[in-house]
C-alpha positions in Angstrom: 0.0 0.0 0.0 1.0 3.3 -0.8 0.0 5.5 2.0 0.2 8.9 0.6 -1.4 8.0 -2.0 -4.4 6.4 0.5 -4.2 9.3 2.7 -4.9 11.5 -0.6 -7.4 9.3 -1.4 -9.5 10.1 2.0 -8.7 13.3 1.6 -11.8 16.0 2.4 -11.5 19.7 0.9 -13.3 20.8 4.0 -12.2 19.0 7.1 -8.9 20.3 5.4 -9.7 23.7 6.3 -11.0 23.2 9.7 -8.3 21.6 10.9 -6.0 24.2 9.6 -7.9 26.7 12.1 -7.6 24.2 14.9 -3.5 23.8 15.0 -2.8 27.7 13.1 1.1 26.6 14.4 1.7 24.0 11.2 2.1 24.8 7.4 -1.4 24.5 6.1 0.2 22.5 3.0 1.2 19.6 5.3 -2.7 19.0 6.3 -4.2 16.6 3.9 -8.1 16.2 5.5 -8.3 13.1 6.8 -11.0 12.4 9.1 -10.0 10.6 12.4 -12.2 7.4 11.9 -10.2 7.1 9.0 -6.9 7.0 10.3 -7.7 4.7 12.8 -9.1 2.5 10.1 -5.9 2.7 8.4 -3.9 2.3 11.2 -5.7 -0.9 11.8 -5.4 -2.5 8.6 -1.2 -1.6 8.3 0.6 -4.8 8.6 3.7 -5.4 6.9 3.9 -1.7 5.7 3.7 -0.5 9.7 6.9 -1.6 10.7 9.0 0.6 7.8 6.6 3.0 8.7 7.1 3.8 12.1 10.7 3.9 10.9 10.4 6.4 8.2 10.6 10.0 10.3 10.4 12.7 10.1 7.1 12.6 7.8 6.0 15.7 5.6 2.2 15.6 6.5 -0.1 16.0 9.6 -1.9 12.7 9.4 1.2 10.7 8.6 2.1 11.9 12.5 -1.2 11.0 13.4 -1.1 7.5 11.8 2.0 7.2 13.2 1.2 7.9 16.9 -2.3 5.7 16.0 0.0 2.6 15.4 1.9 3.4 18.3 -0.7 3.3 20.7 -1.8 0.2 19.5 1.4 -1.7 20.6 0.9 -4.1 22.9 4.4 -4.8 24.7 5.3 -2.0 26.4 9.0 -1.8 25.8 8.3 -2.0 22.2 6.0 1.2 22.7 8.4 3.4 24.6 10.9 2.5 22.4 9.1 3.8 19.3 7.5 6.9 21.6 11.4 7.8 22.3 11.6 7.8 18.5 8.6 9.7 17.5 8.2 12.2 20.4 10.9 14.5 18.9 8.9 14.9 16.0 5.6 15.9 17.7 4.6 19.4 16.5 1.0 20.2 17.1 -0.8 19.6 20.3 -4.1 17.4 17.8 -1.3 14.9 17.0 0.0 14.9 20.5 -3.4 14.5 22.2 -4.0 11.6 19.8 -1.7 9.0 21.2 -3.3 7.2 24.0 -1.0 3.8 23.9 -3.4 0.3 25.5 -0.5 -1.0 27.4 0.2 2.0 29.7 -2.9 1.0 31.9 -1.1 -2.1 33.0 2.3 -0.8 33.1 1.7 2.1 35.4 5.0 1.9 37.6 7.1 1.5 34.4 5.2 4.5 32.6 5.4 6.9 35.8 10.0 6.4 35.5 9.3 7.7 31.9 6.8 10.3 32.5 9.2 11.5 35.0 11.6 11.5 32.4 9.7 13.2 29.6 8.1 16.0 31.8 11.9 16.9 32.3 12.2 17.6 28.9 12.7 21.0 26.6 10.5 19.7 24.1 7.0 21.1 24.5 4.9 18.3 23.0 6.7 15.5 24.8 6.6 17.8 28.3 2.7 17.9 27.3 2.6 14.5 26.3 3.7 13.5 29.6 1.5 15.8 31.6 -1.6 14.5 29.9 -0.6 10.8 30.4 -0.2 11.9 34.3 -4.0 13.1 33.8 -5.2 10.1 32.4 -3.4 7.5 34.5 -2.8 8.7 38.0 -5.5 10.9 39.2 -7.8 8.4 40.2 -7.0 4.8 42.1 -3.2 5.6 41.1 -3.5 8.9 42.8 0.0 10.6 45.2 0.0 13.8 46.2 3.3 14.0 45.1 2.0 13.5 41.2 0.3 17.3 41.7 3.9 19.1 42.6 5.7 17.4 39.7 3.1 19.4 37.2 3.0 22.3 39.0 7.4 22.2 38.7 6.9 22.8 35.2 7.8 26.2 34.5 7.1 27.2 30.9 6.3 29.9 28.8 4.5 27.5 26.0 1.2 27.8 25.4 0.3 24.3 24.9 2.5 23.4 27.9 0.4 25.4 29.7 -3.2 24.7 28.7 -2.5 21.1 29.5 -1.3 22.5 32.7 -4.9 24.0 33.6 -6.3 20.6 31.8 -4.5 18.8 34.2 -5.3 20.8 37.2 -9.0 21.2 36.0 -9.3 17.4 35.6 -7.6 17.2 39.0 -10.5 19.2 41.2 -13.2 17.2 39.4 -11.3 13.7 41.3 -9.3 15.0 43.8 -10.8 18.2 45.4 -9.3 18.6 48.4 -5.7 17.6 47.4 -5.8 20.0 44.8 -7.5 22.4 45.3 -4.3 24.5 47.6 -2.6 24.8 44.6 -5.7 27.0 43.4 -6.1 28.9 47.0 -2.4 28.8 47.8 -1.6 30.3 44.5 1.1 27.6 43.0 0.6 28.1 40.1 1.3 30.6 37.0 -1.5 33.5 36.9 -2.4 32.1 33.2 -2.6 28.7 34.1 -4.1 29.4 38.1 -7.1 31.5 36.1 -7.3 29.1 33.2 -7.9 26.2 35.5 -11.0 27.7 37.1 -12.3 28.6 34.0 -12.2 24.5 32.8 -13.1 23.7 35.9 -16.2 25.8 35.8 -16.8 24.7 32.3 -16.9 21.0 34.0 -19.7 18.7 33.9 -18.0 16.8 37.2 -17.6 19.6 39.6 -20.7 20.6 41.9 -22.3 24.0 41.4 -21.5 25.0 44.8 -17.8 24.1 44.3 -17.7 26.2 41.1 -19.0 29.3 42.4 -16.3 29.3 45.2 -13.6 28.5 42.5 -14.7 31.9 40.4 -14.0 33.8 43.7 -10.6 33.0 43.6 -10.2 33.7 40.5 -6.9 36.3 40.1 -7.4 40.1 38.5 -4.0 40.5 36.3 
C-alpha cells in the first residue's frame, strides 16, 4: 500500500480547512483532510507496511504523525512502545497529534510508565513535556492517585502555550477527582497567573464539579 497516495485518497476539501484553524502553528500544505475514523481504520489494517513506517521519520504531513502515533498506541508490549515513543516524540509538532496518542498498554504498566513520565516532563520539548502531563491526567488521578503526582506538574515552568493549557487541563481534571488535594494549589496560589485562572475557567466549564464548588472556584479567580 502506498500510504500517501491512500491518505490522498480520504482526503476532504473541507475538514482540510477546519483543521488548519484548529492547529494555526503547522504549514497549512502539510494538512491533507483526513478524518479521524479514517486514520484509525488505516492504522488498523497496516501490517507489513507498519513496521518501515514507524521507521520512516520525520514525515512531511499531519496525518502521517497521526497515523504514526495511532500505530503506536496500539502496541501491545510495552518496551516495544516506549521505544518507538522515544523515536517519534521528537517529531511531535501540534498539540491534535499529541493528544491523539493514548497507547493500550500503559494501563497495565503504570510503575514503568510513571519512570518515563518523569523522564519526559523533564524535557525542553514542548509536546513530549505535554505528552507526559496528559498521560499523568489520564493514569494517576484516580485509584493511582499521590499527592506528590500534583507538585511534579506544577514544577513545570514554561512559557509555552500548549504546555500550559494542559497545565490547567491537568489541574482542572484534577479538582473534578481530587478536590481537596488540589484544590491549595488554586487557594495557595502555586501556580502561574495564566494557568491558576485558566484552571477555574475548565473547571467551571466542567460537567463533574458541583455548582457550589464552582461558584467558590470563580471567587478565587486572580485580576491580572
Amino acid at each position: 500500500m502506498n500510504i500517501i497516495e491512500e491518505l490522498t485518497r480520504l482526503s476532504d476539501a473541507k475538514y482540510k480547512a477546519f483543521q488548519s484553524k484548529l492547529i494555526p502553528n503547522i504549514n497549512p500544505d502539510t494538512i491533507i483532510g483526513v478524518r479521524t475514523p479514517h486514520l484509525r481504520a488505516l492504522a488498523k489494517n497496516l501490517k507489513d507496511e507498519s513496521e518501515e513506517f514507524l521507521g520512516a521519520l520525520p514525515h512531511y504531513y499531519y496525518e502521517e504523525n497521526n497515523l504514526h502515533g495511532f500505530i503506536i498506541s496500539a502496541i501491545k508490549d510495552f518496551d516495544k512502545c516506549i521505544e518507538m515513543l522515544d523515536r517519534f516524540l521528537p517529531y511531535v509538532d501540534n498539540w491534535a497529534t499529541c493528544d491523539g496518542i493514548r497507547p493500550k498498554c500503559f494501563a497495565k504498566n503504570k510503575d514503568k510508565l510513571l519512570l518515563k513520565i518523569k523522564e519526559w516532563i523533564e524535557s525542553e520539548r514542548v509536546y513530549t513535556v505535554r505528552f507526559a502531563l496528559e498521560m499523568l491526567m489520564c493514569f494517576y488521578l484516580d485509584e493511582d492517585f499521590r499527592r506528590e503526582y500534583l507538585g511534579m506538574a506544577a514544577a513545570v515552568d514554561s512559557d509555552e502555550y500548549y504546555v500550559n493549557m494542559m497545565l490547567a487541563w491537568y489541574f482542572a481534571t484534577a479538582l473534578a477527582k481530587q478536590w481537596d488535594e488540589s484544590l491549595p494549589y488554586i487557594t495557595e496560589h502555586r501556580l502561574s497567573v495564566w494557568v491558576h485562572n485558566k484552571t477555574i475557567q475548565k473547571a467551571v466549564e466542567s460537567l463533574r464539579i458541583t455548582k457550589e464548588r464552582k461558584a467558590y472556584l470563580k471567587t478565587l479567580k486572580i485580576n491580572a
